[in-house]
Residue, then its C-alpha position, 0 to 999 in steps of 0.5 A: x147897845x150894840x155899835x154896829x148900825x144896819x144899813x141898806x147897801x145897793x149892790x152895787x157897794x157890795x164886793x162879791x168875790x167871785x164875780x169876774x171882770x169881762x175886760x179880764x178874761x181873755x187873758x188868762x187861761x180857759x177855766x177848765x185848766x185853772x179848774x184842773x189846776x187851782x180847784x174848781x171854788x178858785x174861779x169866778x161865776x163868768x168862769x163857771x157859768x162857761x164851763x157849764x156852756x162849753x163854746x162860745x161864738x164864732x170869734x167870741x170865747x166863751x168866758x165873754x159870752x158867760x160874762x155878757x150873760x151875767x151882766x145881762x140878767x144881774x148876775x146868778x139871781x137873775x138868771x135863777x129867775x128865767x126859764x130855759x127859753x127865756x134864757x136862749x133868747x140871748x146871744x150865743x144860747x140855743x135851747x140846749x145850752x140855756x137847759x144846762x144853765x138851768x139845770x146847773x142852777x137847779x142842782x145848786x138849789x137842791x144841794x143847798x136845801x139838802x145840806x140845811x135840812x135837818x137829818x134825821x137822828x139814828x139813835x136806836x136800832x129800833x128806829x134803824x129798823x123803822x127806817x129801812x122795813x118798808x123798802x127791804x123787808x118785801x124783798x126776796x133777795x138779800x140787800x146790804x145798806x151802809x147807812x152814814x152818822x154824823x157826829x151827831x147820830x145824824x143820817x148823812x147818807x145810805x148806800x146800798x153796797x151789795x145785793x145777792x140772791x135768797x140765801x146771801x149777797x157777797x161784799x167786804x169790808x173795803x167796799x161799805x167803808x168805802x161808801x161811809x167815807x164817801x159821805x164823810x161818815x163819823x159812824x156807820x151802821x149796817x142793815x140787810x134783809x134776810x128773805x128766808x123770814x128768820x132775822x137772826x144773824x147767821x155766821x157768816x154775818x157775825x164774821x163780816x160783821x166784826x171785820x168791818x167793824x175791826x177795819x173801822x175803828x183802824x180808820x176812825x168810823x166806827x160800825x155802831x150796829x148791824x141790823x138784820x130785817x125779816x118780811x115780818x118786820x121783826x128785826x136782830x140788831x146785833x149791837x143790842x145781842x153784844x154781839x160786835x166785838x170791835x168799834x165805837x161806842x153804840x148810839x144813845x141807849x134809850x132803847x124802843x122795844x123790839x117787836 
C-alpha cells in the first residue's frame, strides 16, 4: 500500500512559484529588463500581467497595479473567469488594457490545448497526400509546404514557404530548413502542387529535392518525402520512386495504394 495519503491543502498551504510579493516589487528593476536579462519564464505572474498593461497610474508603477489586480480576483484563475468589462472596472484598467488581459489569457489557453492535442501521425505518402489535396490540388500557381515530424511521425507544423506562378515557384534549401526548425522538426517532408495536371517530379524537383535533403541530414532533420500533388488528386511521392538520394529513414512502410 502506497504511503502517501491524499489531502486537500486550501490555497493558501500551496506555494506557487511565480507568484510576487507586492511590498517587493518596487524594488527592483521594471520586468521588461529583467524579461530582457534573466528570460521572460524567470518573472512572476504580477510581472508578466504588467508587461501585458504597459502603464500604470499616476503615482502607482504598473507592477503594483498588476499586483492589486491578481490579489483582487485570486490570481490568474480569476481573472481567467472575467470578461473584458468586468476587468476595466478595477482601478487603473480601461477597456483597452482589460482586452490585453483577456486576449493574453486566451492565447494561453489555446497554446496549452494546442500542445496536448494529439498530432496527427504522417506515416505514408498517401496519408501526406490526403492531407494536403484539398487545400493545394485546385490551385493554379505552384505552392511549396514544409510540413514538421516529431519523433514520432507526428505533425509538428506545416508552412508554406514558397509560392510561384504555373510552371514553378523559387525557394532553396536554407529557407524550408529554416521553417522545420523553427517548429523544432525531427524530420520533414515536402509537398507542392503542380497545376499543369501531371504530378510526376520534373527535374528541377529531383535537384532541389535532394539539396535539402543533403543540407538536412548536415543538421540532423532529415527530408523523408517530397510529395507532388496533380488537380486530379493523383500524387508522385518520390520516397516511394527511390528517387531521394540523401536523408533519414522514410516513414513506416505500410504503404496505401496510390490512386
Amino acid at each position: 500500500m502506497s504511503l502517501w495519503k491524499s489531502a486537500a491543502l486550501s490555497s493558501r498551504h500551496l506555494l506557487d512559484p511565480y507568484a510576487d510579493e507586492p511590498t517587493a516589487l518596487s524594488g527592483f528593476a521594471g520586468p521588461r529588463e529583467r524579461a530582457l536579462e534573466e528570460g521572460i519564464w524567470s518573472l512572476g505572474d504580477a510581472d508578466l500581467l504588467a508587461i501585458v498593461l504597459g502603464t500604470g497610474l499616476v503615482g502607482t508603477p504598473v507592477t503594483l497595479v498588476s499586483a492589486a489586480l491578481l490579489a483582487r480576483f485570486s490570481g490568474l484563475e480569476g481573472l481567467s473567469r472575467l470578461g473584458p468589462h468586468a476587468l476595466a472596472q478595477h482601478p487603473g484598467l480601461g477597456l483597452a488594457k482589460a482586452l490585453r488581459i483577456a486576449a493574453s489569457l486566451e492565447l494561453g489557453r489555446r497554446a496549452f490545448e494546442r500542445a496536448v492535442r494529439p498530432r496527427p501521425p504522417v506515416r505514408t505518402s498517401a496519408s501526406i497526400a490526403a492531407w494536403c489535396a484539398a487545400h493545394l490540388g485546385p490551385l493554379e500557381h505552384e505552392q511549396m509546404w514544409v510540413i514538421s515530424l516529431d519523433g514520432r511521425n507526428g505533425m509538428r507544423g506545416a508552412r508554406r514557404v514558397s509560392q510561384g506562378g504555373l510552371h514553378g515557384c523559387s525557394v532553396t534549401a536554407k529557407d524550408i530548413l529554416r521553417a522545420a526548425l523553427a517548429d523544432a522538426a525531427s524530420a520533414l517532408v515536402l509537398v507542392h502542387n503542380h497545376p499543369s495536371g501531371d504530378s510526376a517530379p520534373s527535374p528541377e524537383d529531383v535537384l532541389m529535392t535532394n539539396s535539402v535533403a543533403a543540407a538536412g541530414a548536415v543538421i540532423g532533420v532529415p527530408l523523408l518525402d517530397h510529395v507532388i500533388i496533380a488537380p486530379d488528386g493523383h500524387y508522385s511521392s518520390m520516397h516511394d520512386l527511390g528517387m531521394i538520394e540523401r536523408g533519414g529513414a522514410p516513414p513506416d512502410d505500410d504503404e496505401e495504394p496510390r490512386p
